[in-house]
N, CA, C and O atoms as a Tripos MOL2 file, in Angstrom:
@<TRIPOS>MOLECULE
protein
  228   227    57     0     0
PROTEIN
NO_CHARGES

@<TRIPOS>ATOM
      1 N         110.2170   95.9160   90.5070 N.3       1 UNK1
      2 CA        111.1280   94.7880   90.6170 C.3       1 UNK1
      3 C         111.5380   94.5690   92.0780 C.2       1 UNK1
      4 O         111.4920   93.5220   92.7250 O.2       1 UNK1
      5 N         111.9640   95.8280   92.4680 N.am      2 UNK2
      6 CA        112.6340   95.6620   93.9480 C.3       2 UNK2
      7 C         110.8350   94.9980   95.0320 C.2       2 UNK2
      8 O         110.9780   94.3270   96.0540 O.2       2 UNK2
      9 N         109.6240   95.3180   94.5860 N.am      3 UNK3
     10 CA        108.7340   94.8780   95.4540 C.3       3 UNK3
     11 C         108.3640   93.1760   95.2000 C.2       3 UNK3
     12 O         107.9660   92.3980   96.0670 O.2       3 UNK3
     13 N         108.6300   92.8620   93.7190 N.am      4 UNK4
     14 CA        108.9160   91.6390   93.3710 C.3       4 UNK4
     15 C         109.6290   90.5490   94.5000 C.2       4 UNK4
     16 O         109.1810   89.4370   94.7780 O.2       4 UNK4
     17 N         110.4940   90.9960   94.8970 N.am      5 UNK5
     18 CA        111.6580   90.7430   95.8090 C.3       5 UNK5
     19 C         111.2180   90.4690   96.8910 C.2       5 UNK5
     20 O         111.4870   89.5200   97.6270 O.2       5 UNK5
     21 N         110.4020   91.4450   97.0380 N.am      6 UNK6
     22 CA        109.8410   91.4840   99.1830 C.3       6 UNK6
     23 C         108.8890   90.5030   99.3500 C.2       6 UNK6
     24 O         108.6690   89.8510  100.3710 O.2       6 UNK6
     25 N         108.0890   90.4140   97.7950 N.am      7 UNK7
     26 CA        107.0240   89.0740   98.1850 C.3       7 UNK7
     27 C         107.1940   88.1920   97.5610 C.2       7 UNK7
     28 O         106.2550   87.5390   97.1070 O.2       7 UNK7
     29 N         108.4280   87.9070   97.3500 N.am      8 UNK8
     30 CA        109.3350   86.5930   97.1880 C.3       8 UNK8
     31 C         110.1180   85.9800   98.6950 C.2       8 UNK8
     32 O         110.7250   84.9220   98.8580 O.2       8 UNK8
     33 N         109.8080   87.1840   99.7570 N.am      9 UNK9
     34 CA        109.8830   86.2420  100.8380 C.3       9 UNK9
     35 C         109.1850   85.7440  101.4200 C.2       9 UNK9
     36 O         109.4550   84.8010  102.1640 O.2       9 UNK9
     37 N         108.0080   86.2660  101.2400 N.am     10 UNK10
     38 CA        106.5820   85.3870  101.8830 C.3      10 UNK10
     39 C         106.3130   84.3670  100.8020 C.2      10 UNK10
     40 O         106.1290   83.2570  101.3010 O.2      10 UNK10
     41 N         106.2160   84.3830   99.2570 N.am     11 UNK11
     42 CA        105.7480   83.5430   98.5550 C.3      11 UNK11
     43 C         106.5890   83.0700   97.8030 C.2      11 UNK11
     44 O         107.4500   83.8810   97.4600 O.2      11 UNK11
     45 N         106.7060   81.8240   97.3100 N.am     12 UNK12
     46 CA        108.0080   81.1470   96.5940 C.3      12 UNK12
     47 C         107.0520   81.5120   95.1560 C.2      12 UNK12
     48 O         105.8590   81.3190   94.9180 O.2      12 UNK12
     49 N         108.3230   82.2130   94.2190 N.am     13 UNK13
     50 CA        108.2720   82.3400   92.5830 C.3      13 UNK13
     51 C         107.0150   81.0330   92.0190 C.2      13 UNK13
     52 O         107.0830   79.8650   92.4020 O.2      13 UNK13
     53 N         106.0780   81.4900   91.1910 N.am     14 UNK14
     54 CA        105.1310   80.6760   90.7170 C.3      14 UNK14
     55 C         104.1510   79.9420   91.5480 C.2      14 UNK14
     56 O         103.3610   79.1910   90.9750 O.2      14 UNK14
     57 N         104.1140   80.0710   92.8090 N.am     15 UNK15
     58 CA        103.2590   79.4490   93.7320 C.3      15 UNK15
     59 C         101.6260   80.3820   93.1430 C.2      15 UNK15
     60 O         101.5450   81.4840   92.6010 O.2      15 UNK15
     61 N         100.2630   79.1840   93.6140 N.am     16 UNK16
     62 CA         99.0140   79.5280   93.2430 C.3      16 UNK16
     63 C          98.6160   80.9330   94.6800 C.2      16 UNK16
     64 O          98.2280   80.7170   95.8290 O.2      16 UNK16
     65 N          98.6820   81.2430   94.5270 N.am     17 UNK17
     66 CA         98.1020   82.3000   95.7480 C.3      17 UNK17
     67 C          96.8400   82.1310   96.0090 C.2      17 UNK17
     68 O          96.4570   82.7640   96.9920 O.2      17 UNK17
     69 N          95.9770   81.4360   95.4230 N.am     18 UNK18
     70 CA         94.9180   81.1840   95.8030 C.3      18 UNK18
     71 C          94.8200   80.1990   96.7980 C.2      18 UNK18
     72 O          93.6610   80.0020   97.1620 O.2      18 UNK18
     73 N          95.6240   79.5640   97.3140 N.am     19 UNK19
     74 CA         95.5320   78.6670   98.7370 C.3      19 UNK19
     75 C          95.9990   79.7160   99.5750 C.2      19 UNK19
     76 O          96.5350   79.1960  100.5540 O.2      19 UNK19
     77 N          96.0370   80.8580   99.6320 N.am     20 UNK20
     78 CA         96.4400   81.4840  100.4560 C.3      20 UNK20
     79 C          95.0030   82.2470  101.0040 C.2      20 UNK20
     80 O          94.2800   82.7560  100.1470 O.2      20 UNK20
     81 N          94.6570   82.3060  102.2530 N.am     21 UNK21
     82 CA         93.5610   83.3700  102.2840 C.3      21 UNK21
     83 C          93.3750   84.2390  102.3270 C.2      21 UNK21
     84 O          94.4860   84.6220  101.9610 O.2      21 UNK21
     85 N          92.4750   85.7240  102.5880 N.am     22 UNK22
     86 CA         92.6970   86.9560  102.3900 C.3      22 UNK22
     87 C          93.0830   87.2050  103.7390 C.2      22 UNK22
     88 O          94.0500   87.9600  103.6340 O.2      22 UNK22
     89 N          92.8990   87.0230  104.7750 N.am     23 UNK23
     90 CA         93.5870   87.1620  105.8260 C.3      23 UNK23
     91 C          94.9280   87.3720  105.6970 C.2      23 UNK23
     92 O          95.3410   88.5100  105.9170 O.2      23 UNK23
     93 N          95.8310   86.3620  105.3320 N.am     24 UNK24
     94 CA         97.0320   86.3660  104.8720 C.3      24 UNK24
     95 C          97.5150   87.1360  104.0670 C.2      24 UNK24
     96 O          98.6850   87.5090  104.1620 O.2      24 UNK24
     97 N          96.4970   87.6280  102.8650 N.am     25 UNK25
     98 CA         97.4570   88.4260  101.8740 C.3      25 UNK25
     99 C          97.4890   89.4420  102.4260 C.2      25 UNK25
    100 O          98.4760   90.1640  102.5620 O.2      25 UNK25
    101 N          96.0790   89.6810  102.9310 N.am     26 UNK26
    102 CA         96.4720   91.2030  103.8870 C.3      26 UNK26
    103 C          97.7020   91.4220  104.8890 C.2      26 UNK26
    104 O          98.4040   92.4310  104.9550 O.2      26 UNK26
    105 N          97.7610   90.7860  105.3060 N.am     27 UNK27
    106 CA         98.9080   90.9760  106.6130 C.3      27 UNK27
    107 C         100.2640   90.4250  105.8250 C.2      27 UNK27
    108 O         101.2540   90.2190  106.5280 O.2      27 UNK27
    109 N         100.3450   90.1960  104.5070 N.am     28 UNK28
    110 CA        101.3760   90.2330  104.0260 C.3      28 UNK28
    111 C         101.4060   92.0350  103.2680 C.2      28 UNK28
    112 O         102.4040   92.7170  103.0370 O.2      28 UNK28
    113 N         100.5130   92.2510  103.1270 N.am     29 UNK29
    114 CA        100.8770   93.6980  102.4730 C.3      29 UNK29
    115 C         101.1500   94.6530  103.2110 C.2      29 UNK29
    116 O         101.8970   95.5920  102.9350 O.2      29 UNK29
    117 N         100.1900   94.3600  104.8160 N.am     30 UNK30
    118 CA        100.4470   95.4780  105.8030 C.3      30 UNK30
    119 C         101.8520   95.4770  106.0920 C.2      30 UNK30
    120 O         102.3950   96.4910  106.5290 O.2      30 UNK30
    121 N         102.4970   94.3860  105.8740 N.am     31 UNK31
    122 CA        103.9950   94.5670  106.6540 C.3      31 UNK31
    123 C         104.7750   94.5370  105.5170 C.2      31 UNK31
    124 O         105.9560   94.2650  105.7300 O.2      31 UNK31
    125 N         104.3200   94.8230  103.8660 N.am     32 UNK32
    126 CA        105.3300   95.6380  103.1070 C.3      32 UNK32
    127 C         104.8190   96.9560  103.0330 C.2      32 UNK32
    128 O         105.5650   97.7580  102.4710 O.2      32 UNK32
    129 N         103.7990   97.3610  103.4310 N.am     33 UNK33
    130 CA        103.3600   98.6450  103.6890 C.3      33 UNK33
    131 C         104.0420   99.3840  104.3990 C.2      33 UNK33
    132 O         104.3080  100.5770  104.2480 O.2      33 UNK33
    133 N         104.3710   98.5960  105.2800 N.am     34 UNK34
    134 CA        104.9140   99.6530  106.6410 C.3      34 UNK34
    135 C         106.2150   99.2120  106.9300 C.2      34 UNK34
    136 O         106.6040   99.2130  108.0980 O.2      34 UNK34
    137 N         106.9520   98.8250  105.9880 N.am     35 UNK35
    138 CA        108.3160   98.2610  106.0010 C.3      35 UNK35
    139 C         109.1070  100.0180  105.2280 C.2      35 UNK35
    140 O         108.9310  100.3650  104.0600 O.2      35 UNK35
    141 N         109.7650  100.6650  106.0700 N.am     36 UNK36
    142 CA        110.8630  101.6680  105.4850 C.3      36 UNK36
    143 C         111.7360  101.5460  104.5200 C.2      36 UNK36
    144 O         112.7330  100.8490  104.7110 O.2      36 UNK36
    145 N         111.4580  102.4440  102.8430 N.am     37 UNK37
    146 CA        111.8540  101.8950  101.7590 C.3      37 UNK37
    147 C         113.3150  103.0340  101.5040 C.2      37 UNK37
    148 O         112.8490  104.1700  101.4120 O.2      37 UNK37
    149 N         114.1770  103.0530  101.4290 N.am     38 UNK38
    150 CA        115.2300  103.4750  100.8140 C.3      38 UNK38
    151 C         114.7590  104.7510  100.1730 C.2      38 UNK38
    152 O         114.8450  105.9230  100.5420 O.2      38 UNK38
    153 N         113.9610  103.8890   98.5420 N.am     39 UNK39
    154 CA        113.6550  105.1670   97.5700 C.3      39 UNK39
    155 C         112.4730  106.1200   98.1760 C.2      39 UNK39
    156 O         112.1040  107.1150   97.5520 O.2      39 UNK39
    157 N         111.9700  105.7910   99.2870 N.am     40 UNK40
    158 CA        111.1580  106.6430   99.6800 C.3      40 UNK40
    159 C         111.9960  107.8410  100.9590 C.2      40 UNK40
    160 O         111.3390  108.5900  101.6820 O.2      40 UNK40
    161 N         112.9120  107.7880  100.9650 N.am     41 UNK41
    162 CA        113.3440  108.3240  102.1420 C.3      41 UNK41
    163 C         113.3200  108.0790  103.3750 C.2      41 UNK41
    164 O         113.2380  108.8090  104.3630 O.2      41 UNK41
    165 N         113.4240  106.6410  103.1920 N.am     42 UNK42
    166 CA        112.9940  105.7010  104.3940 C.3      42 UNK42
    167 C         111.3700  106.1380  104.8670 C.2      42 UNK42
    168 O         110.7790  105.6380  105.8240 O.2      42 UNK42
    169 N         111.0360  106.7780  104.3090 N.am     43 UNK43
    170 CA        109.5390  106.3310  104.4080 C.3      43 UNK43
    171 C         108.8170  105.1210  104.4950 C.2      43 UNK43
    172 O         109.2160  104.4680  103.5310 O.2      43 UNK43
    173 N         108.0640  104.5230  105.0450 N.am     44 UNK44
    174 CA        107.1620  103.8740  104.4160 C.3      44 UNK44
    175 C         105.6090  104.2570  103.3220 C.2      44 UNK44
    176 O         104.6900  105.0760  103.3550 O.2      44 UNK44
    177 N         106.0970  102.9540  102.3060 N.am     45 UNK45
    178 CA        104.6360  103.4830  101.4190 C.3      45 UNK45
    179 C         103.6220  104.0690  102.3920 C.2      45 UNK45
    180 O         103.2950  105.2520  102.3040 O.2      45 UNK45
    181 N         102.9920  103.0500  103.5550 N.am     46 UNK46
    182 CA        101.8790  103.9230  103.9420 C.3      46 UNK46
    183 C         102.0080  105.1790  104.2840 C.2      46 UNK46
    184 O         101.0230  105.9080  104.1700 O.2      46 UNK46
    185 N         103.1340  105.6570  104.7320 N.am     47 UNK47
    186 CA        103.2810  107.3340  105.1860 C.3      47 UNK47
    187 C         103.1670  108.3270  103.8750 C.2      47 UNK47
    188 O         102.3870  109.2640  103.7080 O.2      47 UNK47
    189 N         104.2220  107.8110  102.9730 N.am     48 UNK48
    190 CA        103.7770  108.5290  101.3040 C.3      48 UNK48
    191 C         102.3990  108.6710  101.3960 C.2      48 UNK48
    192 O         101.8020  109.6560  101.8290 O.2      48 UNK48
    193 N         101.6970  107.1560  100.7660 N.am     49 UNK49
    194 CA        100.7130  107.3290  100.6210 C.3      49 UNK49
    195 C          99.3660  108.7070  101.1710 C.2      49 UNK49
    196 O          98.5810  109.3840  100.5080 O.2      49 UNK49
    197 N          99.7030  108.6050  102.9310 N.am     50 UNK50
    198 CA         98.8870  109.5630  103.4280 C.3      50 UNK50
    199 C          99.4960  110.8400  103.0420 C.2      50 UNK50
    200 O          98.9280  111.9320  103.0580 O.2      50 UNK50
    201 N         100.0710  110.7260  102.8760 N.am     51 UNK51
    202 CA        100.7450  112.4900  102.6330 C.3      51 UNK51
    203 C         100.9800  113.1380  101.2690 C.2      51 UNK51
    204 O         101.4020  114.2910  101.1790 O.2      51 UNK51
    205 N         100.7060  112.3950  100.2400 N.am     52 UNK52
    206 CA         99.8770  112.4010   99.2260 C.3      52 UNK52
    207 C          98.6890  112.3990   99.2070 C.2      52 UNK52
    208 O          98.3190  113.3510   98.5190 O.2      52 UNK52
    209 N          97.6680  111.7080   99.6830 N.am     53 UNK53
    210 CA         96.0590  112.1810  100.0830 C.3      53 UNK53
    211 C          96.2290  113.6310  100.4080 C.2      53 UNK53
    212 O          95.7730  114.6190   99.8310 O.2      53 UNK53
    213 N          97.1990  113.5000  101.7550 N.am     54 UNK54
    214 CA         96.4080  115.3040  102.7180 C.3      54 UNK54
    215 C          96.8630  116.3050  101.2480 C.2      54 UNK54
    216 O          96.2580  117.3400  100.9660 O.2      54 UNK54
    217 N          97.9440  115.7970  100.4870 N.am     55 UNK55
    218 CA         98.0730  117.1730   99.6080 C.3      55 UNK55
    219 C          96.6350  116.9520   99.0430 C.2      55 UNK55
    220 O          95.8030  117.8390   99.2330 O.2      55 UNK55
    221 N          96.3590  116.0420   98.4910 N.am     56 UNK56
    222 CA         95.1930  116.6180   97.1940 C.3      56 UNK56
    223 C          93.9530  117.3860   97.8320 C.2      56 UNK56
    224 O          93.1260  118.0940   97.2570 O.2      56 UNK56
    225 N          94.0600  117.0260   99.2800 N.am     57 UNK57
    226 CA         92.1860  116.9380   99.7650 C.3      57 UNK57
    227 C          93.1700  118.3760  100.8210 C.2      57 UNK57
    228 O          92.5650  119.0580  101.6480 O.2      57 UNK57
@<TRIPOS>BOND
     1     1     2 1
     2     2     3 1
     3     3     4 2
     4     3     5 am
     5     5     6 1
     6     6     7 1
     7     7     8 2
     8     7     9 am
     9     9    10 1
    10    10    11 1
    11    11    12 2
    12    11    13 am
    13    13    14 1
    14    14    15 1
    15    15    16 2
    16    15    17 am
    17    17    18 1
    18    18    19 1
    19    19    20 2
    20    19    21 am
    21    21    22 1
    22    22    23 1
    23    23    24 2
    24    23    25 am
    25    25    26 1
    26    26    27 1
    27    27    28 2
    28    27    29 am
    29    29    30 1
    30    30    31 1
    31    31    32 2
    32    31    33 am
    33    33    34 1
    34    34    35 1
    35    35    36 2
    36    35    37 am
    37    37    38 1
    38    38    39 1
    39    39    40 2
    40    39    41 am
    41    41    42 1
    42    42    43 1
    43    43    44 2
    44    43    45 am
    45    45    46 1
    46    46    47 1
    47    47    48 2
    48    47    49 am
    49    49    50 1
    50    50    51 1
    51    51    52 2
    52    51    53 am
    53    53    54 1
    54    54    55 1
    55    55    56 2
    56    55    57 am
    57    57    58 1
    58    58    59 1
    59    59    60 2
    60    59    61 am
    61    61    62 1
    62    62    63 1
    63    63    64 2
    64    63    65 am
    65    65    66 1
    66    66    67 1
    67    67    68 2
    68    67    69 am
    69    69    70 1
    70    70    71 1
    71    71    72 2
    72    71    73 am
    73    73    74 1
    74    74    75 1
    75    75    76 2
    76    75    77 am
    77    77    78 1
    78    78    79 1
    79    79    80 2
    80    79    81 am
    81    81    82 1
    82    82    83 1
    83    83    84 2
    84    83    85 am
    85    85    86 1
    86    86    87 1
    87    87    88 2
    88    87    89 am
    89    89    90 1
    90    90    91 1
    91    91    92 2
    92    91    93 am
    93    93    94 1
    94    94    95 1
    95    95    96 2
    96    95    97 am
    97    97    98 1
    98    98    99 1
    99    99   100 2
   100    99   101 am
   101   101   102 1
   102   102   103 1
   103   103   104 2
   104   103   105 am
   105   105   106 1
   106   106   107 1
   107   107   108 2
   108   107   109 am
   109   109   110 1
   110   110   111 1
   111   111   112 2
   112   111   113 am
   113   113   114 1
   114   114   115 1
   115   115   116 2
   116   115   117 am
   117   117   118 1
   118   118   119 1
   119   119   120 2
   120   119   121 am
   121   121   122 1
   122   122   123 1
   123   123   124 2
   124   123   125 am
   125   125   126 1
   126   126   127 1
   127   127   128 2
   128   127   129 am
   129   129   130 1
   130   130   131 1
   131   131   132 2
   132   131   133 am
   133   133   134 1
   134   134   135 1
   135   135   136 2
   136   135   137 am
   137   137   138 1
   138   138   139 1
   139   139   140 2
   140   139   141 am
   141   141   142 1
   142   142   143 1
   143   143   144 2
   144   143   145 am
   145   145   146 1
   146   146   147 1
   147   147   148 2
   148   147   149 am
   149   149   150 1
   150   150   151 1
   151   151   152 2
   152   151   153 am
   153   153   154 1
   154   154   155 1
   155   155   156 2
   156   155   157 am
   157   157   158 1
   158   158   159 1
   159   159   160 2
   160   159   161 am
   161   161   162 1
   162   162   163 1
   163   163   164 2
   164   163   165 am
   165   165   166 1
   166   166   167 1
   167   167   168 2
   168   167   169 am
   169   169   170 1
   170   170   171 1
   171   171   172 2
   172   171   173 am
   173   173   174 1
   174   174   175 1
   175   175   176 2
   176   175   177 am
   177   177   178 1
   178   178   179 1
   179   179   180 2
   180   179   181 am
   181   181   182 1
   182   182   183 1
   183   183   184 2
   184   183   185 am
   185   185   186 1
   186   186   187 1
   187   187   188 2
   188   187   189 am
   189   189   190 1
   190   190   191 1
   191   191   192 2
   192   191   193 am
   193   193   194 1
   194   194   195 1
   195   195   196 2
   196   195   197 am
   197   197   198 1
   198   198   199 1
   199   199   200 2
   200   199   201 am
   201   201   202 1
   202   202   203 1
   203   203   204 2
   204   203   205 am
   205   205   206 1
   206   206   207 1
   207   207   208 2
   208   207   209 am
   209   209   210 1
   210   210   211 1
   211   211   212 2
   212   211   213 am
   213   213   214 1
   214   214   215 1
   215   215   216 2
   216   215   217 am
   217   217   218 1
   218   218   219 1
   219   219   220 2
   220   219   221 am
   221   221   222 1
   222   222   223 1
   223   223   224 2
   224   223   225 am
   225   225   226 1
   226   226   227 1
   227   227   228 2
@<TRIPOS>SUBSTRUCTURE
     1 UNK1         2 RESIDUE 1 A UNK
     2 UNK2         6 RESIDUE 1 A UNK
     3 UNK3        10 RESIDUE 1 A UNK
     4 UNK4        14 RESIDUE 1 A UNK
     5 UNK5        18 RESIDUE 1 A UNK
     6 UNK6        22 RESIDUE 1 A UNK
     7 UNK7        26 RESIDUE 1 A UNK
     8 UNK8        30 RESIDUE 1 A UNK
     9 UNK9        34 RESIDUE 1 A UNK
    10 UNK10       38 RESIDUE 1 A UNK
    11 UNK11       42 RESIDUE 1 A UNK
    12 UNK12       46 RESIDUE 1 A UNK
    13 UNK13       50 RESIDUE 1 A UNK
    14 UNK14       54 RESIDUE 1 A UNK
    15 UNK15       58 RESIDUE 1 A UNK
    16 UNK16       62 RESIDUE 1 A UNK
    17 UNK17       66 RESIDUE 1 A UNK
    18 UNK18       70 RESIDUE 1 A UNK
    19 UNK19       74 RESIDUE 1 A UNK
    20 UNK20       78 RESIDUE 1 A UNK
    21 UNK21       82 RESIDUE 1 A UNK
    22 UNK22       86 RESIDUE 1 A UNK
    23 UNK23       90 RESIDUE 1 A UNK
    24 UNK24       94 RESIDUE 1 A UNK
    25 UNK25       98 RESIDUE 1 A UNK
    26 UNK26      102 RESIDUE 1 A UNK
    27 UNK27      106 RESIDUE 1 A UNK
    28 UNK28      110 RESIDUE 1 A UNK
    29 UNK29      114 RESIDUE 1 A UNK
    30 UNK30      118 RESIDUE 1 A UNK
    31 UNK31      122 RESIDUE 1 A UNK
    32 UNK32      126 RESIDUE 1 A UNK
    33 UNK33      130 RESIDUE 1 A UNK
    34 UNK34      134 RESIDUE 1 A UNK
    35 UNK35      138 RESIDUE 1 A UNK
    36 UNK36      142 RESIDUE 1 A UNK
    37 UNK37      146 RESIDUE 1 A UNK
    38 UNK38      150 RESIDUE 1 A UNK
    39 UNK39      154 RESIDUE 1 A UNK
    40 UNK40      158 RESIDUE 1 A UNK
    41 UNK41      162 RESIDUE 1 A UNK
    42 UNK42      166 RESIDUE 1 A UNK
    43 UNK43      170 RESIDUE 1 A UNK
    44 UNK44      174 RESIDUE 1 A UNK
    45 UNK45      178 RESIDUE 1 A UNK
    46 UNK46      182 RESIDUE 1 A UNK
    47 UNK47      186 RESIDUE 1 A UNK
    48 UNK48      190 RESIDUE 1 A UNK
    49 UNK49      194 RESIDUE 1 A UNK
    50 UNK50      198 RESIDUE 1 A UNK
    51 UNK51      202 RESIDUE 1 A UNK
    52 UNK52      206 RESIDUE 1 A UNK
    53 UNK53      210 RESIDUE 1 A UNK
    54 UNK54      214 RESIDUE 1 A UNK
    55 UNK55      218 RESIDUE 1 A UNK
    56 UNK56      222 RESIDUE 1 A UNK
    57 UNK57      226 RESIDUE 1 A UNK
């Protein structure tokens, strides 16, 4: 819900995302990627993310 939220500021509720290009969606995710989340411990997802990989591997 709360990520609902974050790309409700790049995209208005019910808009086609398909006029959007992949260029764009990407660089809309990189910068909720790397945006510092609260429930993460001010982490960002991408830092979780890697540090979850190095545990498994």
């Amino acid at each position: 819900e709360n990520t609902n939220g974050l790309l409700r500021q790049y995209f208005p509720k019910g808009i086609d995302l398909s006029v959007y290009s992949q260029a764009k969606l990407n660089a809309v995710a990189r910068r909720l990627n790397e945006r510092p989340r609260m429930t993460l411990n001010y982490e960002t997802p991408a830092e979780r993310f890697q540090k979850t990989i190095a545990s498994i591997g």
